[in-house]
C-alpha positions as CSV (number, residue, x, y, z in Angstrom):
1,X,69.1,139.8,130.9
2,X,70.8,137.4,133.9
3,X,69.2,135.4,135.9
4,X,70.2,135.9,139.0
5,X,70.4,132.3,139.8
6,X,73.4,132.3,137.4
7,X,75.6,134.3,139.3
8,X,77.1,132.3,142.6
9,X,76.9,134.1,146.3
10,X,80.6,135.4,146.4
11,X,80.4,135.5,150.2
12,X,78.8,132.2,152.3
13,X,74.9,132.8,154.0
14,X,76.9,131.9,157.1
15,X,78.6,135.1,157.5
16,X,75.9,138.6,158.1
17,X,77.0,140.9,155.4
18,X,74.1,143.1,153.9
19,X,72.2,141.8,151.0
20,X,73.0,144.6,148.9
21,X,76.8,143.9,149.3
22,X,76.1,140.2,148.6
23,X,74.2,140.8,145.7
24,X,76.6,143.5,144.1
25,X,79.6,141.5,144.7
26,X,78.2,138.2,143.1
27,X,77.2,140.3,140.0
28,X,80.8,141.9,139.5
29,X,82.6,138.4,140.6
30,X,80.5,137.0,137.8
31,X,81.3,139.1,135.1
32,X,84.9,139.3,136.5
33,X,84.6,135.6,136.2
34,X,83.1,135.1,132.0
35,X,85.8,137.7,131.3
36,X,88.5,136.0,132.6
37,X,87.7,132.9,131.4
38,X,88.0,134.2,127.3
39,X,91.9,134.6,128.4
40,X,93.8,131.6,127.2
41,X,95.1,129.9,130.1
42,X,92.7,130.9,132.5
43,X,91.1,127.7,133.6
44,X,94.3,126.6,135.0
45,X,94.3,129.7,137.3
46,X,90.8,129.1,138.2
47,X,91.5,125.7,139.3
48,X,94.5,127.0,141.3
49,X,92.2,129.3,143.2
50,X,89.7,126.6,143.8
51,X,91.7,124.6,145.3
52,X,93.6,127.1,147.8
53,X,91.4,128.9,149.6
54,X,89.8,125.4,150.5
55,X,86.2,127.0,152.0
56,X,87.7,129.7,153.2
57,X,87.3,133.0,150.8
58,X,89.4,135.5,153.5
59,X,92.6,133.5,152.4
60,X,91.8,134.5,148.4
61,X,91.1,137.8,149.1
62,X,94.5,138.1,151.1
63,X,96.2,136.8,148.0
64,X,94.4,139.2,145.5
65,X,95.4,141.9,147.7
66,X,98.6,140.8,147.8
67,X,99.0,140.3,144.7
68,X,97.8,144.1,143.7
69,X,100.2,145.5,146.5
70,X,102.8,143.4,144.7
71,X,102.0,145.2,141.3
72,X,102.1,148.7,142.7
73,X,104.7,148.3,144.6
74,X,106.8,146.8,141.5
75,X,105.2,149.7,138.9
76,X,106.1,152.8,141.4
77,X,109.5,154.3,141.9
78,X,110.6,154.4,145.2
79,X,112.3,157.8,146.6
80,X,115.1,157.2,148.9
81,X,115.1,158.4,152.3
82,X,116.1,162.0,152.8
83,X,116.4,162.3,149.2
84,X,115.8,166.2,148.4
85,X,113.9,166.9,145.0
86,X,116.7,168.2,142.2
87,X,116.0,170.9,140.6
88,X,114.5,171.0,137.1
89,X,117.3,172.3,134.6
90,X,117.3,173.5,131.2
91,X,119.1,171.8,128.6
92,X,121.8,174.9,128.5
93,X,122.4,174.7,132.2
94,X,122.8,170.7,131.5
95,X,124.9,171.5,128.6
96,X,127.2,174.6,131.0
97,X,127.8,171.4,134.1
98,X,128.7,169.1,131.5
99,X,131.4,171.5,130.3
100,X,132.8,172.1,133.9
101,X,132.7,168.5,134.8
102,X,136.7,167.1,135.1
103,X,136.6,163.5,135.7
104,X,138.6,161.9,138.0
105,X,141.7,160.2,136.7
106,X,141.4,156.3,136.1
107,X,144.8,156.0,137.7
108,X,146.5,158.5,139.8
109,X,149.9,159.7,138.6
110,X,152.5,159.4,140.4
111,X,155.9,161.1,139.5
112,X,158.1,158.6,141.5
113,X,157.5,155.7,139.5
114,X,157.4,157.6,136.4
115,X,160.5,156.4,135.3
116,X,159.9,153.0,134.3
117,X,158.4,153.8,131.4
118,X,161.0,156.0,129.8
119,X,163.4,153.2,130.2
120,X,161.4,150.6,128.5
121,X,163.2,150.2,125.1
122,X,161.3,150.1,121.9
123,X,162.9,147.8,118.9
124,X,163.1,148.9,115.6
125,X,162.2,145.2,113.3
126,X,162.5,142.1,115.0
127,X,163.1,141.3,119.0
128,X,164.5,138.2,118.5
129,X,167.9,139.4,116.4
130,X,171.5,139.5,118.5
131,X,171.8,142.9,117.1
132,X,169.1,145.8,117.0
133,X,168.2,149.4,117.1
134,X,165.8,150.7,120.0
135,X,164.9,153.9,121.2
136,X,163.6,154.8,124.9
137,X,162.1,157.9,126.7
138,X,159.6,158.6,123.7
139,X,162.2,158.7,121.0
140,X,164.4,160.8,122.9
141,X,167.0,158.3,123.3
142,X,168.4,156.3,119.9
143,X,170.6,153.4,120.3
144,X,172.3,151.3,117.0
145,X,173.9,148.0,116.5
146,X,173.1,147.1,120.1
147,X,174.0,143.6,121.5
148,X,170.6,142.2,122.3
149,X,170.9,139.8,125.7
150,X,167.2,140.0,126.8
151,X,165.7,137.7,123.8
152,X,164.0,134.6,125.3
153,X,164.3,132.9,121.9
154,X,166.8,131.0,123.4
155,X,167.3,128.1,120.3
156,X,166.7,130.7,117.7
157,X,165.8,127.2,115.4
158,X,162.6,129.3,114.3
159,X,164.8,132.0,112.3
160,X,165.9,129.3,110.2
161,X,165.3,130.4,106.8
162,X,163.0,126.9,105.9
163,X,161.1,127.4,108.7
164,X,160.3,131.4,108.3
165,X,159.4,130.0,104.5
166,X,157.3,127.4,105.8
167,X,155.5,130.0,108.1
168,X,154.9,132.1,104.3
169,X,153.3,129.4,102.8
170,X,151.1,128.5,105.7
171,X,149.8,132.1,105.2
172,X,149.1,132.0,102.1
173,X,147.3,129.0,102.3
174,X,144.9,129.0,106.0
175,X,145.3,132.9,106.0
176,X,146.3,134.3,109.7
177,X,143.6,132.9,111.6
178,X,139.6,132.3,112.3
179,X,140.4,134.4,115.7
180,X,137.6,132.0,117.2
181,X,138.4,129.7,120.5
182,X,139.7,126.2,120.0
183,X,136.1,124.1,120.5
184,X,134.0,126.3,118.2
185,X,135.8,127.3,114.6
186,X,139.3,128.0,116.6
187,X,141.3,124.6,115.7
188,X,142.4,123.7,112.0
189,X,144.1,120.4,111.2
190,X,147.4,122.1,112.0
191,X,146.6,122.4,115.4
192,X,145.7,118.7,116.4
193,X,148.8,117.6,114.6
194,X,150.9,120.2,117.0
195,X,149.3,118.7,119.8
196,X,150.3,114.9,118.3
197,X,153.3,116.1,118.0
198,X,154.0,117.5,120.9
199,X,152.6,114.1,123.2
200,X,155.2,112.7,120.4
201,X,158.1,114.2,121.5
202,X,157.5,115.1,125.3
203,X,156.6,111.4,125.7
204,X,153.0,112.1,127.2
205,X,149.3,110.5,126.5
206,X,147.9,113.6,125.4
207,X,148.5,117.5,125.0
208,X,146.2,120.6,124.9
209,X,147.5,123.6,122.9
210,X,146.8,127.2,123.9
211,X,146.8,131.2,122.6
212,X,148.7,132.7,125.5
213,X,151.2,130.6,127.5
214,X,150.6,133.4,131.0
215,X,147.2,132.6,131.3
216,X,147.4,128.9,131.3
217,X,148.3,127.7,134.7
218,X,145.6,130.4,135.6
219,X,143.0,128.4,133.8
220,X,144.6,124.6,134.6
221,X,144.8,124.6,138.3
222,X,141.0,126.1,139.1
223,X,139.9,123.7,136.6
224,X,141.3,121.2,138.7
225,X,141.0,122.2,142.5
226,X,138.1,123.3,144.5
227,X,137.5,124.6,147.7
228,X,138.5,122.4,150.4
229,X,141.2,120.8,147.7
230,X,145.1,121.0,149.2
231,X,147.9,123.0,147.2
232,X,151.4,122.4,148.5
233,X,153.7,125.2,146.6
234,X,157.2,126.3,146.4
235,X,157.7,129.9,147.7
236,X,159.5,130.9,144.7
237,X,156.5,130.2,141.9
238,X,156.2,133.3,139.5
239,X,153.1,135.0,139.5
240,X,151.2,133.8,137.0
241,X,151.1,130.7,139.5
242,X,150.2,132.6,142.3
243,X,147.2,133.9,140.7
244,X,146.4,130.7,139.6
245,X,146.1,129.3,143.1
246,X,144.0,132.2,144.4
247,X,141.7,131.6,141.3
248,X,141.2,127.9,142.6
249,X,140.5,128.8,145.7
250,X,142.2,125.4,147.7
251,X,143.9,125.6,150.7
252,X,147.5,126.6,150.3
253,X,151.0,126.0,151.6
254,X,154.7,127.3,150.8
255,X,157.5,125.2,151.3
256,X,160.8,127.0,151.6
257,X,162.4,127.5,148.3
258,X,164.0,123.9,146.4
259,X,164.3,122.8,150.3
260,X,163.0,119.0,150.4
261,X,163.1,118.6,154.3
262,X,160.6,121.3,154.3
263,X,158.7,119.8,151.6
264,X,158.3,116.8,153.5
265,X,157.9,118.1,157.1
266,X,154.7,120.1,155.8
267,X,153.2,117.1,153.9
268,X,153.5,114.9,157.3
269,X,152.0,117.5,158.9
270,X,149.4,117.5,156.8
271,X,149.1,114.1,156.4
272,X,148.6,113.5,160.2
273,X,146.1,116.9,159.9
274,X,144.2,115.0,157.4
275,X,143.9,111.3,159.7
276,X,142.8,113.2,162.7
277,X,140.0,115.6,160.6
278,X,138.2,112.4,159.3
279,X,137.5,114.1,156.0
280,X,134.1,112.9,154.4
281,X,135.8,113.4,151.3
282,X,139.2,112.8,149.8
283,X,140.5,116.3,148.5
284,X,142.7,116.5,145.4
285,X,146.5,117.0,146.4
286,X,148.9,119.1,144.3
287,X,152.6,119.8,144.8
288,X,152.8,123.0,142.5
289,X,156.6,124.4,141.7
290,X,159.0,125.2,138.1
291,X,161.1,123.4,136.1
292,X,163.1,126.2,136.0
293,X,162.3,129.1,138.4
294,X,161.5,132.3,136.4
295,X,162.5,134.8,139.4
296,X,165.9,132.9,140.2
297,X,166.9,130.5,137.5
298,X,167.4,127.5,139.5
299,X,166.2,124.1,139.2
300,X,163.8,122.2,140.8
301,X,165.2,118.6,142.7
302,X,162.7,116.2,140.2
303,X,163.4,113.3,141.6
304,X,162.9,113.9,145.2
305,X,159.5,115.8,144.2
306,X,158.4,112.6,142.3
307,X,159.5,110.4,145.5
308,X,157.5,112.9,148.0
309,X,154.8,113.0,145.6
310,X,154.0,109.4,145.5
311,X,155.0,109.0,149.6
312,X,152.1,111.1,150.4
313,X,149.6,110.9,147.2
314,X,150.2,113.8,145.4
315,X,150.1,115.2,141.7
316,X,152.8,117.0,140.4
317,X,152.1,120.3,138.8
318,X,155.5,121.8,136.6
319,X,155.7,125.0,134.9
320,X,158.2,124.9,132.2
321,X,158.3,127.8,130.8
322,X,161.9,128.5,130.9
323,X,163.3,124.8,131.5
324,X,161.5,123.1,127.6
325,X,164.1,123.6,124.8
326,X,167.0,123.9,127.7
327,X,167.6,121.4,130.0
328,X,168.2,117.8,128.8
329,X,170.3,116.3,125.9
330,X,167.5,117.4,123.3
331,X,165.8,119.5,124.9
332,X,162.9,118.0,126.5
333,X,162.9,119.5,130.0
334,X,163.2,118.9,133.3
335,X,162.4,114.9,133.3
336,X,165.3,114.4,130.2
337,X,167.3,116.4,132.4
338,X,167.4,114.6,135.3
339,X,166.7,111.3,133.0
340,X,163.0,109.9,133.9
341,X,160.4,110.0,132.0
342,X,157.9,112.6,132.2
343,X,154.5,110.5,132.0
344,X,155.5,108.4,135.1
345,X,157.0,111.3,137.2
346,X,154.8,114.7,135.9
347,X,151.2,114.4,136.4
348,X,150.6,118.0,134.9
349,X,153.3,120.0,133.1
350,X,153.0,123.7,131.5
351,X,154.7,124.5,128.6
352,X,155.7,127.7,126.6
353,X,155.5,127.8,122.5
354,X,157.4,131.7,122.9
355,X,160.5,131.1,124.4
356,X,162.8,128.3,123.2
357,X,161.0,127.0,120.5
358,X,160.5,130.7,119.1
359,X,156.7,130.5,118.0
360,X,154.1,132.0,120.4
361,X,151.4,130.2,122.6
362,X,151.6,127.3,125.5
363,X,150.7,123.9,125.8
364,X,150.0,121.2,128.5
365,X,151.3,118.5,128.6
366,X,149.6,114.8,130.5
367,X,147.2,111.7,130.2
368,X,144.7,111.6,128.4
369,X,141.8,111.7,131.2
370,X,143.5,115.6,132.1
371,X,143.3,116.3,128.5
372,X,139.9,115.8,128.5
373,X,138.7,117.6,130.9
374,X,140.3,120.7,130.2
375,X,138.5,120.9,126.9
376,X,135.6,121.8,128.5
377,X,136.8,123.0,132.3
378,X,139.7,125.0,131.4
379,X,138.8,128.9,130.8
380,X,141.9,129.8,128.6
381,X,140.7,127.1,126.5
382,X,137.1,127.4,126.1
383,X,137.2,131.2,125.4
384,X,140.5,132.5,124.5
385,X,141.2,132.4,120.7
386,X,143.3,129.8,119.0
387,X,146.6,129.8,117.2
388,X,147.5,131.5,113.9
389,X,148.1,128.4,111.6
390,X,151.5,129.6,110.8
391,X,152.8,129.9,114.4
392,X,151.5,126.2,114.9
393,X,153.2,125.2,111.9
394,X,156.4,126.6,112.7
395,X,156.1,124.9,116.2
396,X,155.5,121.6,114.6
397,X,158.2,122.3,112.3
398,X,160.9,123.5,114.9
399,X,160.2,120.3,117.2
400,X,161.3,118.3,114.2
401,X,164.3,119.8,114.3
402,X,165.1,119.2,117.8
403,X,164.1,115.8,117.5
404,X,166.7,115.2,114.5
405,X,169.9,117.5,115.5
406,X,170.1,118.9,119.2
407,X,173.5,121.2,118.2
408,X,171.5,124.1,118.7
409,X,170.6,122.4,122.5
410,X,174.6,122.0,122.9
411,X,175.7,125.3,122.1
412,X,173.1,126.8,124.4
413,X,174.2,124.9,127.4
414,X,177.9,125.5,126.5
415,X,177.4,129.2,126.3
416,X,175.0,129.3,129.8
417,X,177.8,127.5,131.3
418,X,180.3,130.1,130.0
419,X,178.4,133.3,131.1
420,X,177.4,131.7,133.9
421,X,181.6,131.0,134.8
422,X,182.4,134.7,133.8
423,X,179.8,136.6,136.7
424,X,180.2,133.6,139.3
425,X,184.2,133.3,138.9
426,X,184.5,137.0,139.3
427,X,185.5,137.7,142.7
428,X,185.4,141.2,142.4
429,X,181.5,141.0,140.9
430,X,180.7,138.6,144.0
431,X,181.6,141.5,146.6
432,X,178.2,143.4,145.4
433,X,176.1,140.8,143.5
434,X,174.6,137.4,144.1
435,X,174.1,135.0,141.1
436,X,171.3,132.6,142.0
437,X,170.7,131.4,138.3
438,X,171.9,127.4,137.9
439,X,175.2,127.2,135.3
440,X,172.4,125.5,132.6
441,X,169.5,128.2,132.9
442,X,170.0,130.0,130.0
443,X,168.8,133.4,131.6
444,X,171.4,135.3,134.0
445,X,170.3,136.0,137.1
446,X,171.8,138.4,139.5
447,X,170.8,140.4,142.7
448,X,172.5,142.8,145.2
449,X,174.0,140.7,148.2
450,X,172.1,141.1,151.2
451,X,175.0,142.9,152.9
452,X,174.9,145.7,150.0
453,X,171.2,145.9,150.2
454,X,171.7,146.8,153.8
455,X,174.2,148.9,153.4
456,X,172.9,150.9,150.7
457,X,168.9,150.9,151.6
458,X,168.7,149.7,155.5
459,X,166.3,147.1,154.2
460,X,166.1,143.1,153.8
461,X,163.9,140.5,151.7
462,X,161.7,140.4,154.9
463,X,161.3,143.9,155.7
464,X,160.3,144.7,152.3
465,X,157.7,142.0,152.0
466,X,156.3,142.9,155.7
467,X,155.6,146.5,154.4
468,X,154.6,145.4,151.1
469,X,151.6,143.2,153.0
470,X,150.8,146.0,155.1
471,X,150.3,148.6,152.3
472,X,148.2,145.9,150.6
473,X,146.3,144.3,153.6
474,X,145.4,148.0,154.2
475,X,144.4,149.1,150.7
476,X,146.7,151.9,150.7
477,X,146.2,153.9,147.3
478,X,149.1,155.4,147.4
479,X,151.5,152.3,146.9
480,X,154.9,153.0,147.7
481,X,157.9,151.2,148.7
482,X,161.1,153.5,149.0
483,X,163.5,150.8,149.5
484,X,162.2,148.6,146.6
485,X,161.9,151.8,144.6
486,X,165.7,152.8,145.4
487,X,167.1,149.4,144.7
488,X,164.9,149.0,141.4
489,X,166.7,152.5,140.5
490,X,170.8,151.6,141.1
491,X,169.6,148.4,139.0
492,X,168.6,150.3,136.1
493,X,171.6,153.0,136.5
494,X,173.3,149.2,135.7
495,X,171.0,148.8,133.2
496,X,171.9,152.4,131.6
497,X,175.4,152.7,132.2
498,X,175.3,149.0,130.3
499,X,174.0,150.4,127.1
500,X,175.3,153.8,127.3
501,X,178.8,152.4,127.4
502,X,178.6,149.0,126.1
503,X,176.4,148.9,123.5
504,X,174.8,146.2,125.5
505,X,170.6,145.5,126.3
506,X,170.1,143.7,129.6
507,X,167.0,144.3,131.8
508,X,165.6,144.5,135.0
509,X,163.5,141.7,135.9
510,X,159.6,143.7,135.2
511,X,157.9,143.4,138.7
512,X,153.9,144.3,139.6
513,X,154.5,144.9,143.2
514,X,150.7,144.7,144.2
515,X,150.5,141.6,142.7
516,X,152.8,139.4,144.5
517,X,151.8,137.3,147.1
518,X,155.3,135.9,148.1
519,X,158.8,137.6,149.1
520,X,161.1,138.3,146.4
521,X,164.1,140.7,145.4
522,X,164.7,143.0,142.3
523,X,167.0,141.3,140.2
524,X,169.0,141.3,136.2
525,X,168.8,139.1,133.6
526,X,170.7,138.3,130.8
527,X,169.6,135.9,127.9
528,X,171.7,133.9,125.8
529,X,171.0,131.8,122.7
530,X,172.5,129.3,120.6
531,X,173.2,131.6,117.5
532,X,175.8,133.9,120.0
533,X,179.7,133.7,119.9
534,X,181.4,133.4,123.1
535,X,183.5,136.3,122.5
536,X,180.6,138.0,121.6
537,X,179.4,137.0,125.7
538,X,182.9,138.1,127.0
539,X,182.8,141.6,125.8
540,X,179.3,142.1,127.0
541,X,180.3,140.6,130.1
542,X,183.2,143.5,130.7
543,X,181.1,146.2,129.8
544,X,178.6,144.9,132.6
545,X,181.0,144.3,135.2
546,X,181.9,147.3,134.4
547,X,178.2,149.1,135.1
548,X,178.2,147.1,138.5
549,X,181.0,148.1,140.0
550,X,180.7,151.7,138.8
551,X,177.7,151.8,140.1
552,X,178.0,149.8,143.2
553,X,181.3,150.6,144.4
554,X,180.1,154.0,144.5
555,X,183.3,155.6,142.3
């Protein structure tokens, strides 16, 4: 039995509330109370509830009320407004809709663009050889012995036979891969000495090896800029820099293309901008452009970048992609080529492992605080998987190579120089096409002149870009540019008529429309490498001409 001067008055004698109600809500506090107190924890709540409602029991019965609302509230599923009951089906009915139910295509088709993949040639063996089979449109279409000029294993040193044996062995012995990213179980031993090697030979600090070389100036520039950081850019940069810089999120500007005076106007301007804000932080700079330009094949003026860059307190950010194993006596890029050294003048440079030197992969190339840092800010490097052993090895192996005998270096540039003097010397070429690739890039580039593009489409660089931004900036579905569409086609009738009747592969440059962010113009390119003859280039040469000027000249 209680006593019932145990159990505590609930409510204060201040207050006139019944007796009865006193009395039955002590005795069920109480009990509420010893029960409560048998939970482990408890006390501390009890000591919370003390000490809050501070004399004033109104406030904890607000709370436990609040508390219950919370609970229902929380437990009970709330029906949307002017939601109408369903009706309760049986499982055949279910079973009949499911049948009937046609889902919506993921991507509508669209019959007018259709024929970009039945041109896209499939190779029978390896991609890399100067002579293959391929077939196009499904199988439909079967071509033999053709003269392959859209490899970008431009040194072909990686078909040597010692190295493709090396690669064997490396097999045999690490297996193909852990297929893990670089920081966990990714790396082997092979892959630190690729990127010794490759600080060894570019004349860097440090390097920091990567799986994919398109995703790496994605992941390196957000790991280095922020909001409220400054981007200065060429207008030319290929995509994968462009959505690299929206990834970051800084504030960006375009220069005009390889024009300095414009380089340097917009960094005064924003150098005055900057003095009159009164920034409570510095922001990181960046002058972003390409050794060699993908789109256009021209090279970037290094030493007035450098001279810019340290005038106004920049970092220089290079992609070379298509300039490493090119340009320079042995190969070593942009900074051999214009003969300055690349820790001094570079503060960040991109590199491709899948085009000249003939493995797969990227790398990047700097000191060794930027080094650092990316091992545990860059994305590409933190979750993408590494290497295969065997296409570090090889890498390794084919920089070697370089380093001891650059003849393969010296054919390339004589034979870029030679095609390059076959499209540019032909006056009769030069009445429809523009070559806008330098005489060293070892990738062709050529584009309708803007007269012909007039004459032919009624459209210009600018008025396909403005309608390009509208159809984006509007969210059009339906994306569809007639002029780009019409020009991309007489391209590829070039690109047909080349292999139909010449036995020749060239290519149109592949283009994502929606994704570009900057003006540009369909173009052709055509790849040379060291292991070519130059008559082998001559009679591809006249069986192109040949395409163009069927083709353009309208006969």
């Amino acid at each position: 039995m209680i006593d019932s001067a145990d159990v505590p008055e609930v409510l204060p004698s201040s207050i006139p509330v019944p007796s009865a109600v006193v009395s039955t809500a002590s005795y069920l506090w109480f009990y509420f109370i010893t029960f409560f107190k048998m939970i482990p924890g408890a006390h501390y709540v009890i000591d919370y509830v003390k000490k809050s409602h501070q004399d004033d029991p109104y406030r904890t019965f607000v709370e436990v009320l609040l508390i219950l609302y919370s609970i229902v509230y929380f437990l009970s599923k709330p029906k949307k407004k002017g939601a109408v009951d369903q009706p309760k089906l049986s499982e055949k009915e279910i079973d009949n809709l499911i049948e009937e139910w046609e889902p919506e295509p993921i991507v509508i088709p669209d019959e007018r663009t259709e024929w970009r993949l039945a041109k896209i040639p499939v190779v029978e063996g390896s991609g890399a050889d100067n002579v293959i089979n391929i077939t196009r449109n499904d199988g439909n279409e079967a071509y033999s012995s053709v003269f392959n000029l859209c490899s970008f294993n431009f040194l072909q040193i990686s078909r040597d036979p010692a190295v493709v044996k090396l690669a064997k062995e490396i097999i045999r012995n690490y297996g193909v891969g852990s297929c893990g990213p670089a920081g966990f179980y990714g790396n082997e031993d092979v892959h630190y000495n690729l990127e010794h090697d490759l600080a060894s030979f570019f004349g860097t600090e440090n390097s920091v090896l990567y799986g994919q070389d398109f995703c790496i100036a994605s992941s390196v520039i957000p790991a280095f800029t922020k909001r409220g950081d400054v981007i200065v850019a060429d207008d030319k940069i290929s995509v994968s820099a462009q959505n690299a810089l929206q990834l970051g999120r800084p504030t960006v500007y375009y220069y005009k293309h390889n024009d300095m005076a414009s380089l340097e106007n917009l960094l005064h301007e924003l150098d005055e901008a900057e003095k009159k804000e009164k920034l409570p932080a510095i922001p990181r700079k960046f002058i972003v452009t390409e050794g060699l330009f993908h789109r256009t094949g021209e090279i970037a003026p290094l030493p007035e970048l450098v001279q810019l860059k340290r005038k106004y307190k920049y970092r220089l950010f290079v992609d070379e992609t298509f300039s490493i194993g090119v340009l320079g006596a042995t190969g070593r890029g942009l900074t051999e080529y214009f003969n300055m050294e690349r820790a001094t003048s570079i503060d960040i440079t991109v590199g491709s492992l899948a085009t000249a030197i003939g493995s797969s992969g990227g790398f990047v190339l700097g000191d060794n605080v930027m080094a650092r840092h990316q091992r545990i800010g860059s994305n590409a490097y933190c979750f993408s998987a590494s290497l295969p052993p065997y296409a570090v090895r090889t890498a390794s192996a084919v920089l070697q190579i370089m380093d001891a005998d650059n003849s393969s270096v010296t054919k390339l540039r004589h034979l870029s120089n030679t095609l390059f003097e076959l499209f540019h010397g032909d006056k009769d070429l030069m009445q429809y096409i523009e070559v806008t690739s330098h005489r060293d890039s070892s990738v062709l580039h050529f584009q309708l002149t803007a007269e012909q593009r007039k004459l032919k489409f009624n459209s210009s660089i600018e008025s396909v870009f403005q309608e390009s931004q509208y159809q984006q900036q509007h969210c059009i579905s339906d994306y569809y540019l007639e002029a780009w569409e019409e020009e991309e086609l007489l391209l590829q009738r070039i690109v047909d008529s080349a292999l139909q009747d010449a036995n020749v592969l060239i290519s149109r440059d592949t283009v994502v429309l929606k994704q570009e962010t900057l003006p540009l113009t369909p173009n052709i390119s055509i790849c040379c490498n060291s292991s070519m003859e130059e008559s082998q280039l001559l009679d591809a040469y006249n069986g192109i001409r040949s395409a163009v000027i069927k083709h353009c000249s309208g006969s």
